[in-house]
N, C-alpha and C positions, 0 to 999 in steps of 0.2 A: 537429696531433695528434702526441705523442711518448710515449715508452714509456720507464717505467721500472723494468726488469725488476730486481730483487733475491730474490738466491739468499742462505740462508743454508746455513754446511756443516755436516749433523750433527744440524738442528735438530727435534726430537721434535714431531710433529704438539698433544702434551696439555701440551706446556711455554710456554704463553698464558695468558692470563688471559681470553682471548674463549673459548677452547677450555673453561675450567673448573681450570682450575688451580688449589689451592685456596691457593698463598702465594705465587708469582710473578706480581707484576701487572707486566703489559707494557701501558700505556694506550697508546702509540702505535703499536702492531700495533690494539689496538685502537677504534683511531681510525679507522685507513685499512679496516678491517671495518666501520666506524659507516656509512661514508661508500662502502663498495661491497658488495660479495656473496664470505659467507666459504664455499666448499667444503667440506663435512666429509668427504669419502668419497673422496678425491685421492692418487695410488699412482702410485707410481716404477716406473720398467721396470726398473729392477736393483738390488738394495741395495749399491753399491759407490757409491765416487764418480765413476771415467772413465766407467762403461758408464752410469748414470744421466744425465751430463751429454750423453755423446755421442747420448743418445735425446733430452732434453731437447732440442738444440741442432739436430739431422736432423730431431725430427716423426717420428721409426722409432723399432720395437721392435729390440731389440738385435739380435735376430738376421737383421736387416735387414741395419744396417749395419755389423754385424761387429767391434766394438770393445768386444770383451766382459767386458774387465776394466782397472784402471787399467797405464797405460802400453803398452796394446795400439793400434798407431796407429791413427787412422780414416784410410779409406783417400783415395787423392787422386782428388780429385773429386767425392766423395759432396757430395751439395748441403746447404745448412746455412742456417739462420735467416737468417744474414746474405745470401746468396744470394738469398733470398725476400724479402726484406723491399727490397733494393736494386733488385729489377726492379719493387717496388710503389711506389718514387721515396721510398724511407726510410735512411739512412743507419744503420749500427748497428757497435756500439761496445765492446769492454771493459775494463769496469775490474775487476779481481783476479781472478778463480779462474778456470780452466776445467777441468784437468787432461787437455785434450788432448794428446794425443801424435802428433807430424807422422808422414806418411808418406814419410818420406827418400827411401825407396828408388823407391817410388812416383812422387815429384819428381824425381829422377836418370832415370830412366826417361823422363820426357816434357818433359825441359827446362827443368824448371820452378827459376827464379834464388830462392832464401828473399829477399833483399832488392829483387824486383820483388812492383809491388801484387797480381796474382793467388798471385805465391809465396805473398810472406806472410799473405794469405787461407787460401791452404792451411794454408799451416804455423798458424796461430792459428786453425781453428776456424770459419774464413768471416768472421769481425770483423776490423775495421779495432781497431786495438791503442790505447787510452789509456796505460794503464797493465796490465800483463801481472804477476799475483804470486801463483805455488799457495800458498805460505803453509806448505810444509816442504820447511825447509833443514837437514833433520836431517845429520851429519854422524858417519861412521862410519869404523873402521882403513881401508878397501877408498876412501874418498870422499866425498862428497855425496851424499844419495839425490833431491836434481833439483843436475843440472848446467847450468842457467841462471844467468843474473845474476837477483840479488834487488834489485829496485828498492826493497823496504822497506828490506835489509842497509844499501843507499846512504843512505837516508832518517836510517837508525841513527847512521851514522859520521858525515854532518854535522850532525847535533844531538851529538855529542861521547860519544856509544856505543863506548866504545875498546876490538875485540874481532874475532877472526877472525870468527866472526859473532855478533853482536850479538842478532840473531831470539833464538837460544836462551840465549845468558848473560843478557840483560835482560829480555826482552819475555815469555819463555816459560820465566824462572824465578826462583827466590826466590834468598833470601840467611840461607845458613848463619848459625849465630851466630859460631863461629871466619872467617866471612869470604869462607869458599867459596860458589862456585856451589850453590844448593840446584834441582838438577835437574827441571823441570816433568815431565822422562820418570817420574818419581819419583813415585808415588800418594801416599806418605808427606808428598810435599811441598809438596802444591797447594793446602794450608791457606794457605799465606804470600804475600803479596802480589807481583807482579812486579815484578823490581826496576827497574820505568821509570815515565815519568812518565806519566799515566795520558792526558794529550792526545798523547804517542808511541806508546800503542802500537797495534795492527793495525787495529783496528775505527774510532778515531775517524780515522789514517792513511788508509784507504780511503778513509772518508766525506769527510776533506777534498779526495782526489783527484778524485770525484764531484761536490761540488758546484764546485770550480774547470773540471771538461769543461762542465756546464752551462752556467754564466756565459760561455763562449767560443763556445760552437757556439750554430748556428741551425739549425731544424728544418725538414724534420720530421727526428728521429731513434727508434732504439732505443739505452739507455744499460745494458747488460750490467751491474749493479754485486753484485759478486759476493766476498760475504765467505766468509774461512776459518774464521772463530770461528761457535757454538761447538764446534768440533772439536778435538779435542787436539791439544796436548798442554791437558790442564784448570786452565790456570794465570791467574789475572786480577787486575791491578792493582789497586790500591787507589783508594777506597774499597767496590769491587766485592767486594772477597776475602771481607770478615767478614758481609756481609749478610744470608747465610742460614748456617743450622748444624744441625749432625742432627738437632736438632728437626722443622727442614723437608725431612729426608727420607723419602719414602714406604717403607714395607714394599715390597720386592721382590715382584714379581707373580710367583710361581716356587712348585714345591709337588715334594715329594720324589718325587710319582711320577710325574710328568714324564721322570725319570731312568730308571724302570721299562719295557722293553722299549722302549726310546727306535727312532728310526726311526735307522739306520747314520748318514746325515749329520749329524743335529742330533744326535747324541750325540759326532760328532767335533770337531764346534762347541763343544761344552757344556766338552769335555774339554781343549779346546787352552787353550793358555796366555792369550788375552784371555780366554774365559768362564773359566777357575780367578781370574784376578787377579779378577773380578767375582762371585765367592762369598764374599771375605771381607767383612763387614761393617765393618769401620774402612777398608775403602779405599772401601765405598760412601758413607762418612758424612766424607768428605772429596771425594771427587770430584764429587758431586751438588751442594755446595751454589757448587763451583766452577761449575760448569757452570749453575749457574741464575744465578751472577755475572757469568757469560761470558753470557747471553742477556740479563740485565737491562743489562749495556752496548750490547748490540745494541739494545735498543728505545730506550734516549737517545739514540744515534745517528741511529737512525730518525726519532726526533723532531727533529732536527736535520735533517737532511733535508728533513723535511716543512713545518718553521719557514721553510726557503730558500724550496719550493717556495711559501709562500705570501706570502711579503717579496717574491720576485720577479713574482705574478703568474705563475706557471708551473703552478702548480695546476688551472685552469681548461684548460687545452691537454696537460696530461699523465696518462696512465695509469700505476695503480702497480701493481703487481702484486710479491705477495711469499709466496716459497715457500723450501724447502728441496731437496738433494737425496738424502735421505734419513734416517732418524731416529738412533736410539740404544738400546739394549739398556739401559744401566744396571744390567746386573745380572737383570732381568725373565728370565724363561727361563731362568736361571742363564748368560746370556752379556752378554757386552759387546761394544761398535761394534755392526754390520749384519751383515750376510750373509744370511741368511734373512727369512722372511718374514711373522715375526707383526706386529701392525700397528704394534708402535713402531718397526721397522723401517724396514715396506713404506709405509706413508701416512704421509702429509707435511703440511704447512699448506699450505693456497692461498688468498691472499685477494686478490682484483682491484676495484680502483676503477677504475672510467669516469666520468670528467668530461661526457660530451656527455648531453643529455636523455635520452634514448633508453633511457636507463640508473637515469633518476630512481625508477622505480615498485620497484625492486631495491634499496636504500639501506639498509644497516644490514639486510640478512637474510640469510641462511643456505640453498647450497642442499643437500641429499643425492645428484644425483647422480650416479654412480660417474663417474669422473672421473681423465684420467691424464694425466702430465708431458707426453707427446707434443701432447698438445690443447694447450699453451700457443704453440705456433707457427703453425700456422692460424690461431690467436684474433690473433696478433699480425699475423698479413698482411691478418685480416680490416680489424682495427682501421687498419691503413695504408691499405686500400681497394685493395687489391689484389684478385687472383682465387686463391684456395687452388690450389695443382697439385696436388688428391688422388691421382692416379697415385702420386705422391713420400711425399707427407706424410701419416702410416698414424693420425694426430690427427684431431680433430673439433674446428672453433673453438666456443670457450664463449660467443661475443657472444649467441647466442638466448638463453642461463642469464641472463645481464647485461641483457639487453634483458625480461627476465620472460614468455619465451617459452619452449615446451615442443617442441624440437626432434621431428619425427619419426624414429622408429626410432630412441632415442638407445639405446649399448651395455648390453646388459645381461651382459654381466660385464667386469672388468678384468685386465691379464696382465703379469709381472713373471718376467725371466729372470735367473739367475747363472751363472757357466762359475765353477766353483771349484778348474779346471785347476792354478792357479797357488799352491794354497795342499798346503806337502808331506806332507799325510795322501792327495791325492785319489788317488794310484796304491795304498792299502789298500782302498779303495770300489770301483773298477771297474777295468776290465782295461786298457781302453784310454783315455788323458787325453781323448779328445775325447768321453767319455763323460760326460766331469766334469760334467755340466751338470744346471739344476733350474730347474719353471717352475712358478711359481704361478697361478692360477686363484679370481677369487673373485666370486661372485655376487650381493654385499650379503648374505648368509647364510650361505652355504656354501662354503669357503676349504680348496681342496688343494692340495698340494703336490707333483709327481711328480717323483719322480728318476730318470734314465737310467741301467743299467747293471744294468738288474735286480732294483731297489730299491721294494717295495712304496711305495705314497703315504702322504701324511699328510694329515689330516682334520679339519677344526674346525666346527661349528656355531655360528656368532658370535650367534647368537639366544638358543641357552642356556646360551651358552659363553661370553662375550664378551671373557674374560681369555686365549682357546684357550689352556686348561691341561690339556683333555681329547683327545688324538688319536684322533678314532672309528676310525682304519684299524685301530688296531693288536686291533679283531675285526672278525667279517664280518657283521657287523648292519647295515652302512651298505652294505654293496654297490652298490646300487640308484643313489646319489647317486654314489658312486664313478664307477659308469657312464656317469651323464651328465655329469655333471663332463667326464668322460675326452671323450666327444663331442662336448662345446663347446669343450675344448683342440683337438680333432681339427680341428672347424671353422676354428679360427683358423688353425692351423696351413699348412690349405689357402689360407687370402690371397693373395692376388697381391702381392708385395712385391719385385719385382725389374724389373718393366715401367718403366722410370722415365724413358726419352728420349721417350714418347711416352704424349702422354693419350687417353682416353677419345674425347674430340672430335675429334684430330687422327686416330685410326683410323678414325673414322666419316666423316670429312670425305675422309678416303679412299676410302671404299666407291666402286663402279666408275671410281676414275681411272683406270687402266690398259686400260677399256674407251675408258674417251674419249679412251686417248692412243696409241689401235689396236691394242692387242694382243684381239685377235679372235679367238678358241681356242674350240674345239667347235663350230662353228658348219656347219648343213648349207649352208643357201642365202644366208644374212645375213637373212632375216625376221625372224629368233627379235630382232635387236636394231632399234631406231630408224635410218629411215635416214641420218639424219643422220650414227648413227655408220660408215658403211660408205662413204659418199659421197668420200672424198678413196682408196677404193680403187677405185672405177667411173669411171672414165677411159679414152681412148681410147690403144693404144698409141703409144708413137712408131714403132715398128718389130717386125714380126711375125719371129723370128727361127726360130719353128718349123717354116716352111715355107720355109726356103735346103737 
């Protein structure tokens, strides 16, 4: 059994064609949903992309393991997929994204060499390294905003990409008509096709790195393959570029009184410069159909993929599993990217195929539910046949949903945190940065929002709201919901989520050792215990010293 995990970055839970998309057909997302069970109801712990991954990749909620926004290090030692998966005799692997950020200081601290196999576990995420590539190498007066080698930049210049970096002159932009660079940062420009050749650039780049680890390794493994596209910058090659046009773009799910007594945060969201660029309507009707170009390359990819897996015979012994780590704005709510948490945001696509029997009664259906990125790591220790270490892993594996089984006590709500410490409006919101933070809560119906620092909540009812355009907080007719909302945030809140060197079983399995290994405390006569346990203290002395 192998696992083949696929992350796409960016990608909107309704931009499918399984999903309901009414002009982007993706048949081979659609395929691998024919052939397993698609999740519709599947939510990210953070809408960013480190803190989302770092939950994805731990099986914890953010505030777990503390890496709560991108380039925030996870720290050293916190246990990680690859951790789990390698004591359950699974090898696990990646190839492209993670956006981890090592814990240097962390590693200095306890010796740890980056170029020894546990270093570079750390430093990478707990994966052994195929191929390692965030996928921005954006370059600014000050630098590089990642200061890594880009193994794609490499990939560039020996195909004959001749360019300090190559990523953004060709791959991630067009071409002026006088000759210039026409900048993909450029909304104006991602009409025009990238100036590369459409088997160089990123996406089918990856996919040939993935399937040459295949063809090399022997299982079992987990194979990380983890795209940047479609995430901006919104720029894709041809014949991807022309294929849709503002024909096919939707009206903005957004309504002017949204604006109206907005809650402090989401109107600083609305106001900052990503949501303004996404209220003009010609930069929506160039950037959407980019981005449904960028996702229609993603599922021929895909299908290329799935072509190997079944030339090889790999099919039959491998799981696929493919999600996102978080959505896209588009303009919707009058903002662009993430950050909060309406659901083109906060839910994701999840679609898992299982090749064993087991799985057969589940094929081509759909389940609702509620369902979050942290459950993808237990499902995968399950799938390895290992033992879950729920003490560690704050997930629930999905194999009962796959198996057409109806888990007991499965969650009845789902939870999603942002620290928006790092973004420079958060010291106008609250007094203190570590205040900065905001967690969502959502029931299958009832979807709030609270923010720290003194900031009433926000409120949606997705039953008669289901575009949440309405915020019930902002009067006091919903109280009541408010309250237990706030109660079942309360609950979770109280989890044990820090016990992690030691399970459940290993404390019980302790209960009276320290009896049996004679520490004998309270005790009048020694009756109160087994004589057994007293027995190696009733002995004759060797020498009475209290009568010299």
């Amino acid at each position: 059994m192998n696992i083949l995990f696929i992350m796409y970055d960016q990608l909107r839970w309704d931009y499918l064609s399984c999903a309901g998309h009414p002009h982007l057909q993706t048949p081979h997302f659609d395929r691998v949903a024919k052939m397993g069970v698609r999740f519709t109801n599947a939510y990210i712990q953070s809408p960013i992309c480190g803190a989302s991954r770092m939950s994805t990749y731990t099986g914890r909620y953010v505030s777990s393991h503390g890496a709560a926004w991108n380039n925030v290090p996870l720290r050293v030692g916190e246990p990680t997929m690859g951790d789990h998966l390698r004591e359950a005799g699974m090898e696990c692997w990646l190839i492209g994204k993670t956006h981890m950020k090592a814990d240097a200081k962390g590693m200095a601290r306890l010796g740890l060499e980056p170029d020894s196999v546990i270093g570079a576990r750390q430093a990478e995420c707990g994966f052994d390294v195929w191929v390692r590539d965030d996928g921005l190498w954006a370059e600014g007066k000050n630098g590089f905003y990642d200061d890594k080698r880009s193994p794609y930049n490499a990939y560039l210049r020996d195909k004959g990409y001749e360019s300090p970096n190559p990523w953004h002159d060709f791959a991630n932009s067009g071409v002026e008509e006088d000759g210039q660079v026409a900048s993909g940062w450029m909304h104006v420009n991602v009409d025009k096709p990238a100036n590369i050749r459409e088997e160089d650039s990123e996406t089918p780049w990856l996919t040939s790195e993935a399937i040459e680890f295949i063809d090399q390794t022997d299982g079992p493994w987990c194979a990380h393959v983890s795209y940047i596209k479609p995430h901006w910058p919104y720029v894709v090659p041809a014949p991807y570029h022309d294929m849709f046009g503002p024909n096919h773009v939707p009206a903005a799910n957004r309504q002017e009184a949204e604006k109206e007594n907005a809650h402090p945060v989401y109107n600083a969201f609305m106001n900052g410069p990503v949501g303004r660029a996404f209220w003009r309507e010609d930069a929506r009707e160039k950037v959407i159909p980019a981005y449904m170009g960028l996702i229609k390359q993603c599922d021929d990819q895909l299908g290329r993929l799935l072509d190997h897996l079944e030339a090889t015979g790999r099919m039959q012994d491998t799981m696929i599993v493919l999600t996102s780590d978080h959505g896209d704005y588009l303009g919707d709510h009058w903002m662009g990217e993430k950050d909060l948490f309406h659901d083109c945001s906060a839910k994701v696509p999840m679609i898992i195929y299982d090749p064993r029997p087991e799985a057969d009664a589940t094929r081509g259906t759909t389940c609702d539910a509620l369902v979050e990125q942290i459950d993808l790591a237990p499902t995968f220790v399950e799938a390895a046949g290992g033992t879950v270490a729920d003490h560690i892993l704050e997930g629930r594996s999905l194999m009962p949903w796959l198996r057409g089984e109806t888990p007991e006590e499965w969650r009845d709500y789902v939870i999603s945190e942002y620290d928006y410490s790092g973004r420079p409006f958060a010291l106008d919101l609250v007094e203190h940065l570590r205040d900065a933070r905001l967690f969502m809560i959502f029931d299958g119906r009832w979807k709030m929002m609270h923010a720290e620092g003194g900031h009433r909540p926000m409120l949606f009812d997705l039953e008669s709201d289901p575009d949440e355009l309405n915020d019930l907080a902002r009067g006091d007719a919903h109280e009541a919901e408010v309250a237990r909302l706030y109660g079942l945030l309360h609950g979770w809140a109280l989890r044990r989520s820090q016990k992690v060197t030691r399970s459940d079983a290993e404390t019980l399995a302790g209960h009276g050792a320290s009896l049996r290994l004679g520490i004998l405390t309270f005790l009048y006569d020694g009756s109160e215990v087994p004589e057994e346990m007293t027995e190696v203290y009733r002995r004759r002395v060797a020498q009475d010293f209290t009568t010299s």
